[in-house]
RODO-2510 file (C-alpha; in nm, 4 decimals, decimal comma):
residues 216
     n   res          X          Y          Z
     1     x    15,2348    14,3057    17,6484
     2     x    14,9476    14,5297    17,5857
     3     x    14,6126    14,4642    17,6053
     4     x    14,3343    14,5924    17,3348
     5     x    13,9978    14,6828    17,5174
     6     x    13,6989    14,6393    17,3570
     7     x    13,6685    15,0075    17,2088
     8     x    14,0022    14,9623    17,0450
     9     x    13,8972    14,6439    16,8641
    10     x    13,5844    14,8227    16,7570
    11     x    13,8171    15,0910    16,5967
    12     x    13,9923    14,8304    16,4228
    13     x    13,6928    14,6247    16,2623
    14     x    13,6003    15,0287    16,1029
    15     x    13,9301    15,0718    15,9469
    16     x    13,9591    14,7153    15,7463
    17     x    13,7760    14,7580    15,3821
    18     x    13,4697    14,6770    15,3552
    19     x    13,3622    14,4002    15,0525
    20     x    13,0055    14,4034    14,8823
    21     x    12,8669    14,0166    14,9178
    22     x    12,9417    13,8394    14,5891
    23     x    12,6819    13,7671    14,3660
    24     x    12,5931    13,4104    14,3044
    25     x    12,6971    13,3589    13,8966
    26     x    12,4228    13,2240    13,6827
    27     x    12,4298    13,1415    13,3266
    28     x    12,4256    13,4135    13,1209
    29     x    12,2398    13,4840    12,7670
    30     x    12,4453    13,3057    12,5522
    31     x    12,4179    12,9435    12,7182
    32     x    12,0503    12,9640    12,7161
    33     x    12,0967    13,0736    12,3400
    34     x    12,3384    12,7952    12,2772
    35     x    12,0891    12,5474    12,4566
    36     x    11,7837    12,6783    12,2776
    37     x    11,9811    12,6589    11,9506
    38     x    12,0620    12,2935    12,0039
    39     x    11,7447    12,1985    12,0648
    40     x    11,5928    12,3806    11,7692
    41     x    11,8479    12,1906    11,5521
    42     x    11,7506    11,8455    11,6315
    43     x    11,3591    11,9076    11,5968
    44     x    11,4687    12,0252    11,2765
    45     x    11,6960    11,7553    11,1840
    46     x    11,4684    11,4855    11,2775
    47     x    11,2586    11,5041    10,9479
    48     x    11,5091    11,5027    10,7569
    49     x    11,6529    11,1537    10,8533
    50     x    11,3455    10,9995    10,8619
    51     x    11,2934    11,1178    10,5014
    52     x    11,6542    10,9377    10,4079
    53     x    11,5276    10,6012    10,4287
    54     x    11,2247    10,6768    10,1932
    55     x    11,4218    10,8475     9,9743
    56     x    11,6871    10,5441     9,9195
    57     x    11,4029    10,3027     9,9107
    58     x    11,2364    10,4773     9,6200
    59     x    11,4922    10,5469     9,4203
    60     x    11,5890    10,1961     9,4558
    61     x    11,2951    10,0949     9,3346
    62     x    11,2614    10,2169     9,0448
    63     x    11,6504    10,1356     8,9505
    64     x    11,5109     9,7911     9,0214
    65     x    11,2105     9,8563     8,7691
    66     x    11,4769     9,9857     8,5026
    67     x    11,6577     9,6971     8,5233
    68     x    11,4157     9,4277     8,4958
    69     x    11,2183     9,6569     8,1956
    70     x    11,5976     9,6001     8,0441
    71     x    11,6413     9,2287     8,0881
    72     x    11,2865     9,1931     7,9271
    73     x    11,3510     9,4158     7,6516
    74     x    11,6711     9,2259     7,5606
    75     x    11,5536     8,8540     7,6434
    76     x    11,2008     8,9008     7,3799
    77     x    11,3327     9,1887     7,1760
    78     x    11,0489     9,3683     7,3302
    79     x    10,9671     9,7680     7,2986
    80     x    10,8656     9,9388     7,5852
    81     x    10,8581    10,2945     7,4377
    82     x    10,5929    10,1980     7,1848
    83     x    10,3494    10,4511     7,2961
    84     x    10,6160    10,7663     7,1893
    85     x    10,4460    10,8567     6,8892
    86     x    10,1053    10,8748     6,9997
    87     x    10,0400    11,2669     7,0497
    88     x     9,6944    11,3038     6,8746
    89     x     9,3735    11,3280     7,0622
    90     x     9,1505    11,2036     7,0510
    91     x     9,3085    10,8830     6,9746
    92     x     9,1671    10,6505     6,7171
    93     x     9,1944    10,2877     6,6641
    94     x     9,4050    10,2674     6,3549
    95     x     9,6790    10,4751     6,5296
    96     x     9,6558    10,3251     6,8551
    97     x     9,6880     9,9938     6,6314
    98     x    10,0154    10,0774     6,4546
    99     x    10,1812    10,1354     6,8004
   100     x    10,0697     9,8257     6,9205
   101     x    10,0704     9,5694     6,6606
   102     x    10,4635     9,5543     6,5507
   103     x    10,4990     9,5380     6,2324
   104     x    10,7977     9,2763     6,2801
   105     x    10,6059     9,0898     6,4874
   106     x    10,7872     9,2786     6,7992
   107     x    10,6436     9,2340     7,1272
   108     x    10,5348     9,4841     7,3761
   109     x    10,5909     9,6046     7,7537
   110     x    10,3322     9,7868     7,9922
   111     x    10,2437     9,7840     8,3193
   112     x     9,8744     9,6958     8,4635
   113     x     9,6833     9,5208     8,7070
   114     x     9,4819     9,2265     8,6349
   115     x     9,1111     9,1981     8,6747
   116     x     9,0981     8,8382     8,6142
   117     x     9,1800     8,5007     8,4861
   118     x     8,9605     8,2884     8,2972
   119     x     8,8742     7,9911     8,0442
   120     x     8,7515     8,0523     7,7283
   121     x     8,7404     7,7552     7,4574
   122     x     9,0244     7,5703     7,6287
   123     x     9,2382     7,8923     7,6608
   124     x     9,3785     8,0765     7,9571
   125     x     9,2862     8,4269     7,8896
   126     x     9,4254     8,7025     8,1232
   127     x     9,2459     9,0469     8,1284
   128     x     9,4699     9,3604     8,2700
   129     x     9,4057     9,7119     8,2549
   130     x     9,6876     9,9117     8,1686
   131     x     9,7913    10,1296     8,4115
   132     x     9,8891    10,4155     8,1486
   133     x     9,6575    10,4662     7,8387
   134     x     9,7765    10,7389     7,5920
   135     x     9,4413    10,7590     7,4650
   136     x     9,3143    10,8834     7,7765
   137     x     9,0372    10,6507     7,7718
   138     x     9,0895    10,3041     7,9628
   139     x     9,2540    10,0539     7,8087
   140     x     9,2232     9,7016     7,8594
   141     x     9,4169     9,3693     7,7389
   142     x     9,3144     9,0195     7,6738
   143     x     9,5791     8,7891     7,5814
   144     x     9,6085     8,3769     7,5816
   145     x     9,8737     8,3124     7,8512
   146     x    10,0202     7,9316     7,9308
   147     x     9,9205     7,8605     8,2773
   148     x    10,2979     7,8360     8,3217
   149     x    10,3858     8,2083     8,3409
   150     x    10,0295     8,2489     8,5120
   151     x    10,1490     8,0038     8,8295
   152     x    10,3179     8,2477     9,0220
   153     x    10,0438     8,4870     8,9914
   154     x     9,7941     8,2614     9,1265
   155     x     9,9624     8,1171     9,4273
   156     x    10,0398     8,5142     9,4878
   157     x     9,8360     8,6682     9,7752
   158     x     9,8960     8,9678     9,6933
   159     x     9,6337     9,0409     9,4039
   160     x     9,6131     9,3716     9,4096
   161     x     9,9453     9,5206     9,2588
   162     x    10,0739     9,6127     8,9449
   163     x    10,2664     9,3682     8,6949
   164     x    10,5254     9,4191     8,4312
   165     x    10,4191     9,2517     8,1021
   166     x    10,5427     9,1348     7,8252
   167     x    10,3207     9,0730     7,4975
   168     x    10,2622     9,0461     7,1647
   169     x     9,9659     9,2131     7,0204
   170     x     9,7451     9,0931     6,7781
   171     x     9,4002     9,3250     6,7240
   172     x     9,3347     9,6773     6,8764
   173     x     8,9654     9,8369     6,8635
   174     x     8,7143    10,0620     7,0737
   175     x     8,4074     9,8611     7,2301
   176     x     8,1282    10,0090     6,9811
   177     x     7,8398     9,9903     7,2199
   178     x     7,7552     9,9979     7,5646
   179     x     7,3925     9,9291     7,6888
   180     x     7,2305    10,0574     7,9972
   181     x     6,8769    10,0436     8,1109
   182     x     6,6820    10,2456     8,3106
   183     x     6,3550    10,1528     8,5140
   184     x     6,1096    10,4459     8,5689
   185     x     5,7784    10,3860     8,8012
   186     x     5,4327    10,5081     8,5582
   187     x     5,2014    10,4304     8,8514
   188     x     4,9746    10,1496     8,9587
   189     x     5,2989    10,0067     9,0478
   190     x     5,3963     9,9447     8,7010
   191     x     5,7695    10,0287     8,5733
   192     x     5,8589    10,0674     8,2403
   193     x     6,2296    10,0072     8,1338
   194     x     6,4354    10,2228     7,8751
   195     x     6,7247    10,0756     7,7167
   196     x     7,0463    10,3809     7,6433
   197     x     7,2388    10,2438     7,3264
   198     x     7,5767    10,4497     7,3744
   199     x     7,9034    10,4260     7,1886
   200     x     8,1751    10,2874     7,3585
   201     x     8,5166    10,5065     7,4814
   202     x     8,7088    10,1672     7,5912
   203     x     8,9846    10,0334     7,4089
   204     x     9,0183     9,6553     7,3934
   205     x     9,3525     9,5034     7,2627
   206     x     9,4218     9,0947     7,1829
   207     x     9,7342     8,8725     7,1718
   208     x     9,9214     8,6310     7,3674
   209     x    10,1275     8,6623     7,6646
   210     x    10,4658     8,5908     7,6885
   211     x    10,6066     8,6802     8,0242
   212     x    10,4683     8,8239     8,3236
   213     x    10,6619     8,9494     8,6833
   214     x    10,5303     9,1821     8,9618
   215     x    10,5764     9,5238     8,9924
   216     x    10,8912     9,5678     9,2468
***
């Protein structure tokens, strides 16, 4: 048997092939691109599902405010389109009249909010504000309404909404004055008072009530 000295095994360890050291592998540019991509998508999809809900709930709404406006038109033969034909301005009382009063003794629909409730001569009168005028001036309602359609109204806490209503009009005319005085100081503490007679821009329309629900 032979035996390798120590120069001989030296001789041996030059011959083998030498091998670089491998390189640990890292991720390369396309995972960070596909992580950076991901994450970019769900910031940006995030809105968008919160926006779903409102969306829904909104249209749902007013399907729910078509269908009631329906079921009142059909139950009191009401018209909810009566303000259509109203396209002059500005608006005068005679026309804004004609569109209200029915002819046929047809009832109306609008929306508003009431500003109060009150007695007057043993009647119940209910004053709203319209929430849509097409006289672009403010127009406001008083009609006699049987404390039975006004019950759920005043047990309601919430007083501050809209409500869907349904009457029949009797009168329509613009408030004709509106006073305002005006105290001005003209020394040794005297102040003398002015009185402003000014015509009136508000339209005021009577009748009764007939129904009355909240705004969904």
């Amino acid at each position: 048997m032979s035996t390798i000295i120590p120069d001989e095994i030296e001789g041996i360890g030059k011959a083998l092939p030498s091998h670089p050291p491998q390189k640990k592998k890292g991720w390369g540019p396309w995972v960070w691109f596909l992580i950076i991509a991901v994450i970019l998508g769900a910031w940006l999809w995030q809105p968008k599902e919160k926006e779903i809900p409102t969306q829904s709930s909104e249209s749902q709404r007013r399907s729910e405010v078509t269908q009631l406006i329906a079921e009142l038109e059909g139950k009191y033969r009401a018209e909810a389109n009566w303000s259509k034909s109203l396209t002059g301005f500005p608006l005068y009382s005679i026309e804004l009249e004609k569109a209200l009063v029915r002819k046929d003794g047809q009832s109306i629909i609008f929306t508003g909010s009431v500003s109060d409730i009150r007695q007057d001569k043993g009647k119940t009168l209910l004053d709203i504000e319209a929430e849509y005028s097409p006289a672009q001036s403010p127009l406001r309602f008083v009609l006699e309404c049987p404390l039975s359609v006004l019950d759920p109204l005043l047990k309601s806490k919430e007083r501050h909404r809209n409500y869907i209503v349904v009457a029949k009009i009797e009168s329509v005319y613009k408030t004709r004055f509106h006073l305002d005085s005006h105290g001005y100081p003209s020394g040794e503490d005297e102040v003398e008072t002015e009185l402003e007679l000014t015509a009136g821009d508000n339209f005021l329309a009577h009748g009764k009530c007939l129904d009355l629900h909240l705004y969904p």
